[in-house]
DRENDO-1510 file (C-alpha; in Angstrom, 1 decimal, always signed):
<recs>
REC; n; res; u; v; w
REC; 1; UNK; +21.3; -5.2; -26.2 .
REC; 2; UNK; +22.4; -6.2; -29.9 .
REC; 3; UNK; +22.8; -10.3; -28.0 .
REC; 4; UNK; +19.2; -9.7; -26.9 .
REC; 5; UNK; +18.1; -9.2; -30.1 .
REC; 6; UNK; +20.1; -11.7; -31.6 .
REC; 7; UNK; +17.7; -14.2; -30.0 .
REC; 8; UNK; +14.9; -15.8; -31.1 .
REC; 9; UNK; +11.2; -14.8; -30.9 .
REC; 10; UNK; +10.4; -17.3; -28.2 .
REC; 11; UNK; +13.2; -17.3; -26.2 .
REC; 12; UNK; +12.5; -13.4; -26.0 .
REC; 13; UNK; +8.9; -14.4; -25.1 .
REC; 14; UNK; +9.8; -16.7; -22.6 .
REC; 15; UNK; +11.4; -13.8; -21.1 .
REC; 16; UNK; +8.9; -11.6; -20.8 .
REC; 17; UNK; +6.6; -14.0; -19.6 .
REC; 18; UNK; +8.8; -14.1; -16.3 .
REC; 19; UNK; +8.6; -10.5; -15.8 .
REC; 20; UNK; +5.1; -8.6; -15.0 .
REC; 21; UNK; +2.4; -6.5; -17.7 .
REC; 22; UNK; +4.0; -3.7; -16.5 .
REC; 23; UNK; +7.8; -4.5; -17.9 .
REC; 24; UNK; +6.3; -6.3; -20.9 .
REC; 25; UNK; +5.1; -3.1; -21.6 .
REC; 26; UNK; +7.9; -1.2; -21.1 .
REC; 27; UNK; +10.1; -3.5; -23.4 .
REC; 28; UNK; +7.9; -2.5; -26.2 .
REC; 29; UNK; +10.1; +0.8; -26.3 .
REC; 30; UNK; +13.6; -1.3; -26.4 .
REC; 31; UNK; +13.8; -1.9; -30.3 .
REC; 32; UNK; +11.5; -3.5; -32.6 .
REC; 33; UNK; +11.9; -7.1; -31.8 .
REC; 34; UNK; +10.8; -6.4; -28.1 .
REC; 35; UNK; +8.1; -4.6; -29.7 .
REC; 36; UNK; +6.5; -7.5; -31.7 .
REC; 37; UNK; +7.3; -9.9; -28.7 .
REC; 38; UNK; +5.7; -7.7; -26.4 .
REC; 39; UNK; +2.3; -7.7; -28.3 .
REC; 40; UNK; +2.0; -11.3; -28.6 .
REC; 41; UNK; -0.7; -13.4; -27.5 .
REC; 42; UNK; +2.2; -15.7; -25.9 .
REC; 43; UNK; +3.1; -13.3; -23.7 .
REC; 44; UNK; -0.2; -12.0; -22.4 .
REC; 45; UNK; -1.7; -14.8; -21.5 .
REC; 46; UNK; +0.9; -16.1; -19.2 .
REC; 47; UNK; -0.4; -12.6; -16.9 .
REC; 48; UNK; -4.4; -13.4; -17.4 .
REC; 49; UNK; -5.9; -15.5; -14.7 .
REC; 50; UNK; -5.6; -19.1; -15.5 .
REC; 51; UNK; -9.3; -19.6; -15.5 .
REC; 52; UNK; -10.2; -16.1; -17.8 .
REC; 53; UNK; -11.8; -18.9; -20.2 .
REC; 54; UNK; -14.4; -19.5; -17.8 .
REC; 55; UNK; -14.6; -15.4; -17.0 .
REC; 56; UNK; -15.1; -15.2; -20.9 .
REC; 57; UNK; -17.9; -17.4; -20.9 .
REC; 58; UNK; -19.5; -16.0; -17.6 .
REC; 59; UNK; -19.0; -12.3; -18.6 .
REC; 60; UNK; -22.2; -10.2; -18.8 .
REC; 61; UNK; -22.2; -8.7; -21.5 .
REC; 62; UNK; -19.9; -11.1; -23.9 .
REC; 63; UNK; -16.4; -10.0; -24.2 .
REC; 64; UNK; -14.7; -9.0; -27.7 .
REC; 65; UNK; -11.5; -8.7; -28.1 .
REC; 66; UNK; -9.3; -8.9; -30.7 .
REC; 67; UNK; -6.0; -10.6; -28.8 .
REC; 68; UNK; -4.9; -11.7; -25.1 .
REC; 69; UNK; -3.7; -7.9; -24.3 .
REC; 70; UNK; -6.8; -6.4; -25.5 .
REC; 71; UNK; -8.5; -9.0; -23.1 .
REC; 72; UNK; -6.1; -7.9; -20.3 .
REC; 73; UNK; -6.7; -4.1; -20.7 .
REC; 74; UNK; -10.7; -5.0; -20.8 .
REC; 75; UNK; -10.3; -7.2; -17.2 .
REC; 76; UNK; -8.4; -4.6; -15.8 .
REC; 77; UNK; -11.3; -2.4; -16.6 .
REC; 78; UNK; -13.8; -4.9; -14.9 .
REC; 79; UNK; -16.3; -7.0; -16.3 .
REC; 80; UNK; -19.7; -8.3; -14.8 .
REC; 81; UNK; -20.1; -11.8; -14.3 .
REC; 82; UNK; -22.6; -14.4; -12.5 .
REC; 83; UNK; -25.1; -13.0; -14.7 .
REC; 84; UNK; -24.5; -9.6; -13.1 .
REC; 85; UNK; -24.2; -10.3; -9.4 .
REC; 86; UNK; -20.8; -10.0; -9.1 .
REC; 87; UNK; -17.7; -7.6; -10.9 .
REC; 88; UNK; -14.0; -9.0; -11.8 .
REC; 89; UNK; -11.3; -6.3; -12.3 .
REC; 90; UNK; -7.4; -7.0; -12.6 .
REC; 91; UNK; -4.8; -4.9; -10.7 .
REC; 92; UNK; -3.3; -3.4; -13.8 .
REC; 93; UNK; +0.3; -3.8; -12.9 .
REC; 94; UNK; +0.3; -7.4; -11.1 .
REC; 95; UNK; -2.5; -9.1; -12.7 .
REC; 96; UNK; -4.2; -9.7; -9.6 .
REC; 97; UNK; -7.8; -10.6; -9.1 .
REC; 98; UNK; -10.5; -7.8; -7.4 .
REC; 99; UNK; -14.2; -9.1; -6.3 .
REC; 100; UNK; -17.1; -7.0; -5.9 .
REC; 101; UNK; -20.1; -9.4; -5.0 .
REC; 102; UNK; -23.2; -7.2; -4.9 .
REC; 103; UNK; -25.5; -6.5; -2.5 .
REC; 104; UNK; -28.2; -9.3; -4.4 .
REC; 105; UNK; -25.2; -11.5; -4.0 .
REC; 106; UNK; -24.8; -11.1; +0.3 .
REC; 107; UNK; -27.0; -12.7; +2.7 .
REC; 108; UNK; -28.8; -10.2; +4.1 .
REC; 109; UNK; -31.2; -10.9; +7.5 .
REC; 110; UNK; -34.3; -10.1; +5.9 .
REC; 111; UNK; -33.8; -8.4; +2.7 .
REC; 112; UNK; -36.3; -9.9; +1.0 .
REC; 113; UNK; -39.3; -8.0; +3.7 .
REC; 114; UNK; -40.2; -4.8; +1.9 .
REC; 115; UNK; -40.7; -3.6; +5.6 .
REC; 116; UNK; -37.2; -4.1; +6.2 .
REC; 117; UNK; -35.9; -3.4; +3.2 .
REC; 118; UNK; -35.7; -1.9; -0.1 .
REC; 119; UNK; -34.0; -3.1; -3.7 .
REC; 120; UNK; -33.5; +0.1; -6.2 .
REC; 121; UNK; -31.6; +1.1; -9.1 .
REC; 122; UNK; -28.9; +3.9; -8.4 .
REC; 123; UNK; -27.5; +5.8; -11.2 .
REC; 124; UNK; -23.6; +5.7; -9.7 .
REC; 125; UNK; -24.2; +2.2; -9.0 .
REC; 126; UNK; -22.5; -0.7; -11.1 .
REC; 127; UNK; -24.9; -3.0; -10.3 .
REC; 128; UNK; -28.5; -3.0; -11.0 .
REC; 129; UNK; -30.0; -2.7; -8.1 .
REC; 130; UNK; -28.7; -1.7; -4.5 .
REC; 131; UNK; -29.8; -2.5; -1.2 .
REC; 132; UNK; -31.8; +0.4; +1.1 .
REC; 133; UNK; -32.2; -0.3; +5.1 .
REC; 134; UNK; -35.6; +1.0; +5.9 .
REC; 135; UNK; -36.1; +0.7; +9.8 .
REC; 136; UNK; -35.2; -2.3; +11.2 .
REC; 137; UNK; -33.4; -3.4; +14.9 .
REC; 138; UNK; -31.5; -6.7; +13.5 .
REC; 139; UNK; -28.5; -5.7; +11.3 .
REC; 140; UNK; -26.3; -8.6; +9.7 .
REC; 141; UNK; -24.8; -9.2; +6.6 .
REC; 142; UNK; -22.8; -12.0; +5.1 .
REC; 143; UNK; -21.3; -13.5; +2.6 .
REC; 144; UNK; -18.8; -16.3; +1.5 .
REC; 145; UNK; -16.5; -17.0; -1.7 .
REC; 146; UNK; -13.8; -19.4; -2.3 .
REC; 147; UNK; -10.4; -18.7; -2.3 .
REC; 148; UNK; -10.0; -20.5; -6.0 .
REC; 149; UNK; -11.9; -17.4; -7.3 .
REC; 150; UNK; -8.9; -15.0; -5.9 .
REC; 151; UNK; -5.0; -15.0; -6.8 .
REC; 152; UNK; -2.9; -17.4; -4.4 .
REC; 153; UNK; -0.2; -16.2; -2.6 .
REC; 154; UNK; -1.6; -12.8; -2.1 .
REC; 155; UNK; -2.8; -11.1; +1.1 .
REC; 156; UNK; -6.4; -9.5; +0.4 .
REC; 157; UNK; -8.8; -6.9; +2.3 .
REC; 158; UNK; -12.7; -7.6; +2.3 .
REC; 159; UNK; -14.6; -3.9; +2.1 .
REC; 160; UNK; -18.5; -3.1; +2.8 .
REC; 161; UNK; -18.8; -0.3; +0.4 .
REC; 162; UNK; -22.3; +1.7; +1.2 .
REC; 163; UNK; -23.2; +5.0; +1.8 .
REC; 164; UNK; -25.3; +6.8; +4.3 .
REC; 165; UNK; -28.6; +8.7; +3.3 .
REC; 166; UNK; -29.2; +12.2; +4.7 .
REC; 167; UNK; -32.1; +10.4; +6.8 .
REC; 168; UNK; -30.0; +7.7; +8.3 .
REC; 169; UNK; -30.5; +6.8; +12.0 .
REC; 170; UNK; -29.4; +4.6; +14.7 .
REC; 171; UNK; -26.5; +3.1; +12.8 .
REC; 172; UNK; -24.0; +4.4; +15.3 .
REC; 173; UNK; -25.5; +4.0; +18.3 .
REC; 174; UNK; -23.6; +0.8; +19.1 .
REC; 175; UNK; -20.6; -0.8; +17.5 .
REC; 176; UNK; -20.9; -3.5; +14.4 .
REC; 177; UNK; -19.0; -6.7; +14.9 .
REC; 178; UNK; -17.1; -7.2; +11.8 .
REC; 179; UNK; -15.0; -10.7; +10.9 .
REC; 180; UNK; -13.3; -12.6; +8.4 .
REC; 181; UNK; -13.0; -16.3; +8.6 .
REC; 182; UNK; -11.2; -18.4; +6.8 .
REC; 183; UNK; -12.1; -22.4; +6.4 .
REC; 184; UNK; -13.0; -23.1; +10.2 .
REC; 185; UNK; -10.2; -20.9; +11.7 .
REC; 186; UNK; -11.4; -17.0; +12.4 .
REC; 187; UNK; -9.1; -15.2; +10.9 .
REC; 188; UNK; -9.6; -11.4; +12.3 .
REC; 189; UNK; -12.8; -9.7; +14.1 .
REC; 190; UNK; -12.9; -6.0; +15.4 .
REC; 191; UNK; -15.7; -3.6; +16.0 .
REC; 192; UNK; -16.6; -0.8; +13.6 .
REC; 193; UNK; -19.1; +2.2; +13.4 .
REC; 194; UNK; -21.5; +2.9; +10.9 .
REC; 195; UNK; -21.4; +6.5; +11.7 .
REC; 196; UNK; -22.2; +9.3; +9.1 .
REC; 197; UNK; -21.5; +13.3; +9.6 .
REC; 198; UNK; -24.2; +14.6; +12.2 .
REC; 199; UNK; -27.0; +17.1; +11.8 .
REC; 200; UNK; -29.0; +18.8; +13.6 .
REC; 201; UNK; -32.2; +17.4; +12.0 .
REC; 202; UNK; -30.9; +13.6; +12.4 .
REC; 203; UNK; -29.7; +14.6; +16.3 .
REC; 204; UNK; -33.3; +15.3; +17.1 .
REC; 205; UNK; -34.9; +12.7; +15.3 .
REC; 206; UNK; -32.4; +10.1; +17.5 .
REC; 207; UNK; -33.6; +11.9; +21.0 .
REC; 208; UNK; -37.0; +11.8; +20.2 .
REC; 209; UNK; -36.9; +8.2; +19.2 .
REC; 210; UNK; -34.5; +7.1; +21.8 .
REC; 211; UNK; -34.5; +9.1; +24.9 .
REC; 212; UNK; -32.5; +8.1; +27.4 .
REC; 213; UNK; -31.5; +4.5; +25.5 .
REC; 214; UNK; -29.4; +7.2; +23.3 .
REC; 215; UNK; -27.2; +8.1; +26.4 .
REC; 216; UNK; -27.2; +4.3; +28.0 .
REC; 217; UNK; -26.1; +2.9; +24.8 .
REC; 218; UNK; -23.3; +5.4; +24.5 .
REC; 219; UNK; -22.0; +4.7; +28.2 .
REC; 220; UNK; -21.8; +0.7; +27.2 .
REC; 221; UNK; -19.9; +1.2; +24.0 .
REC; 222; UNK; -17.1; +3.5; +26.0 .
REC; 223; UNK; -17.2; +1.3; +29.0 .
REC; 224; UNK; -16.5; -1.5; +26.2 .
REC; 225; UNK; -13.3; +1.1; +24.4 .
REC; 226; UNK; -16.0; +3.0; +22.1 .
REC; 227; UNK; -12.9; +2.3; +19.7 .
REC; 228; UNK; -13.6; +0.8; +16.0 .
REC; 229; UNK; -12.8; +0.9; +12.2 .
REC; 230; UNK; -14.7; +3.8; +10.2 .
REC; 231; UNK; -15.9; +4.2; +7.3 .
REC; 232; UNK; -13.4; +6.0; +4.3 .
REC; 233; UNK; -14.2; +7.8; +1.5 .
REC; 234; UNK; -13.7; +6.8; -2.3 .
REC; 235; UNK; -12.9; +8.0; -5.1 .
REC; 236; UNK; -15.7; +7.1; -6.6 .
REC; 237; UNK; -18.5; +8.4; -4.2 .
REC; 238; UNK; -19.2; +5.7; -1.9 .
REC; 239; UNK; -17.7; +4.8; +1.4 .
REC; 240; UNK; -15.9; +1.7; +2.2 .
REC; 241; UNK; -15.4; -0.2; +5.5 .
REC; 242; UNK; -12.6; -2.7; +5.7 .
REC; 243; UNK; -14.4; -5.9; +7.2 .
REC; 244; UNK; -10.9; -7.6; +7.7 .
REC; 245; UNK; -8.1; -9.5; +5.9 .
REC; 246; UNK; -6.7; -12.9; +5.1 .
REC; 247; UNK; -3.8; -14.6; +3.3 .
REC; 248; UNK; -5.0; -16.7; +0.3 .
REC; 249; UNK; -2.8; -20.1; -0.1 .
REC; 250; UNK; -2.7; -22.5; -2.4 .
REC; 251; UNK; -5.5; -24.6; -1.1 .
REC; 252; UNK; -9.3; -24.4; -2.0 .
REC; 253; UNK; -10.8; -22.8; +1.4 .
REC; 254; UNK; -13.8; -20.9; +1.9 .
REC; 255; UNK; -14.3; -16.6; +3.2 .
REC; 256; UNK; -16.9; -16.0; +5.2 .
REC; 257; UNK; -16.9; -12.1; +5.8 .
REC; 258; UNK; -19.1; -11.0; +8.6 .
REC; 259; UNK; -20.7; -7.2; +9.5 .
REC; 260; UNK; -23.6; -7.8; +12.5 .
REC; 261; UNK; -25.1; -5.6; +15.5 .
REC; 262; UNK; -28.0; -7.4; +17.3 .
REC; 263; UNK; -27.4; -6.4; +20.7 .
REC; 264; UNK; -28.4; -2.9; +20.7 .
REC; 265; UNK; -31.9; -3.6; +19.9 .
REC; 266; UNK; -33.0; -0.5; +19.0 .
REC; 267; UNK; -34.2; +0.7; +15.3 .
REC; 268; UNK; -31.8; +1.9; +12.5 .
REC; 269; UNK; -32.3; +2.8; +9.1 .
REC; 270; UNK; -30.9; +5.1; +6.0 .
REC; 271; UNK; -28.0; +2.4; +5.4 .
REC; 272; UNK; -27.2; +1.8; +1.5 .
REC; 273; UNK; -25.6; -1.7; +0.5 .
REC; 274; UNK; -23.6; -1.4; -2.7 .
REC; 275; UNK; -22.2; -5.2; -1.6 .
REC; 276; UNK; -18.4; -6.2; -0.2 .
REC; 277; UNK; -15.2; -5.9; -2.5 .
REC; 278; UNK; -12.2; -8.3; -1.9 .
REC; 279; UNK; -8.9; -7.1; -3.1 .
REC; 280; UNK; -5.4; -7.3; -2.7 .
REC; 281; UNK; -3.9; -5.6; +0.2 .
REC; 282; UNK; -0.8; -3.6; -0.2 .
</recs>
């Protein structure tokens, strides 16, 4: 320890810079020296993103901060960017990139029919506005981003996150086809239910509406495997459903994440878009 400190401010900051924010935090406890190391703007800004220049001009509202770690801690936070459309947050302890585009940013089949659909303001939301299925048969949503935005080397997850309102109908019925491509190679597809706790109210509503088709519809998803992925609960009140995953390299590609049922043809509604977060997958 004493021939640590014995060296010189930047060879201990070259140091640190080759461990992670969660060791150059740490060494702030080892003596003094590591302490003011530790702190430095050197240091931090070897773990920010190496495009957080542009993030800081893009951020909505303007970021302030004081020095590089303060600027860390505030990204790890998340900040808005794309005037709003879209969320950045860093994994605190690698320094990784998160994504939430929101549902304004996706490419929605008809979101812009007020028949169809509905754009309004949710208090839990952290985006302005969310998206509210109203009764329509097409369901399909999309939406693309370049790997450049996201942390190379990394395996990441794309998520739906939504909820389901009391009133929601027909979203179960049949299977969504969810898929993740990458460039012009398909990277992962499975089938996936949008399916919300029953009651007895929604049950009668579906029979009425449906009939038969209810029953017919059921006997061609289990004659298909009637398997798919969920929906799982967060921790902060909404549900997510994992669309699929992909390895990001080192070369500028584009994402093209994928949720669609169009074969069932009968009428759904009650389905809240909050938008699709891409994060790393552990």
């Amino acid at each position: 320890m004493e021939l640590m400190n014995a060296l010189p401010e930047d060879c201990l900051s070259l140091i640190l810079c080759f461990t992670s924010p969660q060791d150059a935090c740490r060494s702030s406890a080892v003596s003094p020296e590591f302490h003011s190391v530790a702190q430095s703007d050197t240091v931090w800004q070897n773990f920010l993103p190496s495009d957080y220049r542009r993030i800081i001009a893009d951020s909505v509202p303007a970021l302030q901060f004081s020095s590089k770690k303060e600027l860390y801690r505030k990204l790890c936070d998340s900040v808005l960017v794309d005037g709003g459309r879209k969320r950045l947050k860093l994994e605190k302890l690698s320094g990784k990139k998160c994504y939430e585009l929101s549902a304004r940013d996706l490419s929605i089949t008809w979101s812009s029919e007020s028949m169809y659909w509905t754009w309004t303001p949710l208090p839990e939301s952290r985006f302005s506005e969310v998206a509210v299925l109203r009764t329509m048969s097409w369901l399909e949503i999309q939406d693309k981003i370049n790997t450049q935005m996201l942390t190379p080397n990394t395996k990441y997850g794309a998520y739906l996150v939504l909820k389901l309102s009391n009133r929601a109908f027909g979203l179960d019925l049949m299977p969504s086809e969810v898929s993740v491509q990458v460039g012009n190679k398909e990277q992962c597809q499975n089938t996936a239910y949008l399916r919300r706790q029953k009651n007895s109210h929604v049950e009668f509503m579906e029979t009425l509406m449906y009939g038969h088709r209810t029953e017919a519809l059921k006997s061609m998803v289990a004659a298909g495997g009637g398997e798919g992925r969920l929906p799982a609960e967060r921790k902060d009140g909404w549900l997510e459903l994992e669309i699929g995953d992909f390895f990001n390299k080192e070369k500028s590609e584009e994402v093209k994440m994928v949720l669609k049922e169009v074969e069932g043809h009968h009428m759904k509604g009650g389905l809240i878009v909050h938008g699709i977060e891409i994060r790393p997958k552990h």
